[in-house]
N, C-alpha and C positions, 0 to 999 in steps of 0.2 A: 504494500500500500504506500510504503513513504521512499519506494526504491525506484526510478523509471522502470520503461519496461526492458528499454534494451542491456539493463543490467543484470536483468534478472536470471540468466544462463550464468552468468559468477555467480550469483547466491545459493549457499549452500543447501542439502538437504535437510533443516535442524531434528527432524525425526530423528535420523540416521547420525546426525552428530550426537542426539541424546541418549542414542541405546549406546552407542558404542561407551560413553562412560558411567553410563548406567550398568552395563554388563561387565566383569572382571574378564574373562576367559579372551580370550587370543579370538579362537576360533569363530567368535560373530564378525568381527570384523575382517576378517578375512572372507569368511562368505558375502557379504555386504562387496569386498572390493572382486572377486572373483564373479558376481551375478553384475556386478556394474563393468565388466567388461566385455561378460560375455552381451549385454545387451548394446555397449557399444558395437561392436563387430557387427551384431547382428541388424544393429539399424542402418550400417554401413552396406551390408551385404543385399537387403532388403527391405529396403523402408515399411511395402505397403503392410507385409504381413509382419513389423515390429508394429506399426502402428493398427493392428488389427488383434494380434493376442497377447499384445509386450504387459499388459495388466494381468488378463488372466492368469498367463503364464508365470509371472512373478508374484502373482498371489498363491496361487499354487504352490511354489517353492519355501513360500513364507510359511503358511499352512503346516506343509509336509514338515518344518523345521519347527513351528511349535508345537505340534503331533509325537514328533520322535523325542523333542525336551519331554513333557508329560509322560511319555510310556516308558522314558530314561528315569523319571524322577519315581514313577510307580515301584522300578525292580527296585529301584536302590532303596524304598520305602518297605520294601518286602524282605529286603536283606537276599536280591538273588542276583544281583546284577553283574559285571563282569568282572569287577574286583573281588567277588566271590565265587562264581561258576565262570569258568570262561574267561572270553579274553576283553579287553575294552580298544581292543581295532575298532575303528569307525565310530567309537563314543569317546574321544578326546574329553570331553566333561567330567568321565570318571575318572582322570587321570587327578584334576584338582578338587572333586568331591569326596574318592574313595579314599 
């Protein structure tokens, strides 16, 4: 509101500025820079269809990422999660939880 407009591709995400210090763990912001590239590329590659599922599709990922936090935070609630059965490949979280 108080920025023109043509500034407004420099102004930052602030959602995405606030998780990241809202969250300790490495691994959100990394996902955050890894989905903000892969959608650059892909709006380079093909604009119509970025501007046609680039929501969906990142909503989706968002989703899927607070789906596997909850079902991470269930085992480890149960006492069965990888730092007890198993391994914690592909749950980085239980590295600084467990």
């Amino acid at each position: 509101m108080f920025i023109p407009k043509r500034y407004w591709v420099w102004v930052p995400n602030w959602n995405a500025v606030g998780l990241a210090f809202v969250v300790p763990q490495v691994y959100y912001s990394m996902a955050m820079a890894a989905g903000s590239l892969m959608n650059y590329f892909w709006l380079l590659r093909n604009p119509t269809g970025y501007d046609m599922y680039m929501f969906a599709v990142s909503a989706g990922l968002l989703a899927g990422e607070g789906l596997g936090g909850v079902f991470q935070a269930l085992l480890a609630v149960l006492g069965i999660d990888g730092s007890v059965y198993g391994t914690t490949i592909g749950c980085p979280g239980m590295v600084f939880c467990g």
